[in-house]
C-alpha atoms as a printed R data frame, in Angstrom:
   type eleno elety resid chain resno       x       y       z
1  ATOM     1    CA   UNK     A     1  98.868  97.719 106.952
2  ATOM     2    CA   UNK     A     2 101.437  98.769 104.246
3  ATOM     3    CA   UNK     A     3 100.406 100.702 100.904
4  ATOM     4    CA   UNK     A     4 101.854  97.701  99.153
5  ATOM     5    CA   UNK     A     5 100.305  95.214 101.661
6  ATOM     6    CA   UNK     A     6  96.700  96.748 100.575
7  ATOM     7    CA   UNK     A     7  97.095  96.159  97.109
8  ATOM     8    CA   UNK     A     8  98.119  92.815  97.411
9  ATOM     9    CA   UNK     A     9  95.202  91.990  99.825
10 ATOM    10    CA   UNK     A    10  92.708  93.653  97.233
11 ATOM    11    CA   UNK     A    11  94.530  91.768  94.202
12 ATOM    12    CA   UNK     A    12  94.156  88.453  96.156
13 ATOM    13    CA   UNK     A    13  90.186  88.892  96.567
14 ATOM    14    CA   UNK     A    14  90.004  90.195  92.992
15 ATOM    15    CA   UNK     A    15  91.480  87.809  90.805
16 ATOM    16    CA   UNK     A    16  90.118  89.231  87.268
17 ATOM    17    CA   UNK     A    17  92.261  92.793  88.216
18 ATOM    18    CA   UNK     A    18  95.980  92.762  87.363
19 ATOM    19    CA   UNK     A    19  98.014  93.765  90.283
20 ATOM    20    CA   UNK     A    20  98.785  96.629  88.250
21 ATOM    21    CA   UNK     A    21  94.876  97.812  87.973
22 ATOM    22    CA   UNK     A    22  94.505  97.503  91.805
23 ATOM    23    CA   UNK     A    23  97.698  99.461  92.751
24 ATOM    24    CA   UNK     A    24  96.154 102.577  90.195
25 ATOM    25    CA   UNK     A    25  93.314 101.839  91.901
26 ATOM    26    CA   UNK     A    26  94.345 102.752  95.033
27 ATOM    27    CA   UNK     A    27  96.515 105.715  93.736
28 ATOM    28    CA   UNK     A    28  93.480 107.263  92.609
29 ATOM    29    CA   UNK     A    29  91.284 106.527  96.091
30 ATOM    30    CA   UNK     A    30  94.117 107.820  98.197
31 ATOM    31    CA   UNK     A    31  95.012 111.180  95.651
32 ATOM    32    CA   UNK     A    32  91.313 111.767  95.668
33 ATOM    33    CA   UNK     A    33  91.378 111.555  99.648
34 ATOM    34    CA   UNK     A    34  94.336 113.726  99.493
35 ATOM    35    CA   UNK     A    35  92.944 116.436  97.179
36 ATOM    36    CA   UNK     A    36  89.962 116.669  99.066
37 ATOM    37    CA   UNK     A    37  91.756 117.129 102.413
38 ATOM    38    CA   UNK     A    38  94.103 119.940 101.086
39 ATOM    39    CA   UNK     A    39  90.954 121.682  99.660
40 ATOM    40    CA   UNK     A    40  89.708 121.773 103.184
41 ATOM    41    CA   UNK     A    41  86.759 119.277 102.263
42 ATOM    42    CA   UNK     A    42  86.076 116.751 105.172
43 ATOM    43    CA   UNK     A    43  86.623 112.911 104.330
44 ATOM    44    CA   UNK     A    44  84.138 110.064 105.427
45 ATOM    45    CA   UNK     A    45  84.853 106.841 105.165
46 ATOM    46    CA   UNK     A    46  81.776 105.290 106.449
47 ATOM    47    CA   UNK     A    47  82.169 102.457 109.260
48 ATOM    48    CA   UNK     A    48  85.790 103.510 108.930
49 ATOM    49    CA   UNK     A    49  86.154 106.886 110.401
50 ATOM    50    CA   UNK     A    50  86.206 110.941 109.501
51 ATOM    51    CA   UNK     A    51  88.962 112.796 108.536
52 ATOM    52    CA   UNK     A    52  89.278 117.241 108.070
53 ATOM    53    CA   UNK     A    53  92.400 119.152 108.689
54 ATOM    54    CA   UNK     A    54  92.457 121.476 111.652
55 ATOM    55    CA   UNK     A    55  94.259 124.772 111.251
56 ATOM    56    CA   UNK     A    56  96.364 125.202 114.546
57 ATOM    57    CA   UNK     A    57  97.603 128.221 116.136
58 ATOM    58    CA   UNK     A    58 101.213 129.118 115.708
59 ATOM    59    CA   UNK     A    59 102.760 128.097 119.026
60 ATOM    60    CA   UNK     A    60 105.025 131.143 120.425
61 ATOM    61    CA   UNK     A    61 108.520 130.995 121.533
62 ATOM    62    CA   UNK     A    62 108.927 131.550 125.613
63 ATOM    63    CA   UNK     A    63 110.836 134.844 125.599
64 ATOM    64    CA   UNK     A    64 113.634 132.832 127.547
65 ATOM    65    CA   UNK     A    65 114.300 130.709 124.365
66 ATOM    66    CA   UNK     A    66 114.287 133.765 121.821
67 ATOM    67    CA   UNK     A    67 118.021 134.307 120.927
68 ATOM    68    CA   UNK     A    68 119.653 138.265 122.044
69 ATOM    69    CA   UNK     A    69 121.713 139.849 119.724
């Protein structure tokens, strides 16, 4: 499902909100997702799912690929 697809879903079932209301709406929900996410907060959408960022290791160059001078 699109972003725009979303709001026009939620504006459908919501008739009093403007289309306008429900696409700040979801700006909000999905900057607030966002935020938490870079501030290394985990993010649980209940019956939806869990989301965290993982900090991975820095994958090495084989020595074959490394360029010689």
């Amino acid at each position: 499902m699109l972003r725009s697809e979303l709001i026009a879903r939620l504006a459908e079932e919501n008739p009093t909100l403007k289309a306008r209301e429900v696409e700040r709406i979801v700006d909000v929900i999905f900057d607030e997702i966002a935020a938490a996410l870079e501030r290394g907060d985990r993010v649980e959408l209940r019956g939806f799912g869990a989301f965290s960022v993982r900090k991975r290791l820095r994958a090495r160059v084989p020595a074959m690929f490394c360029a010689q001078g």
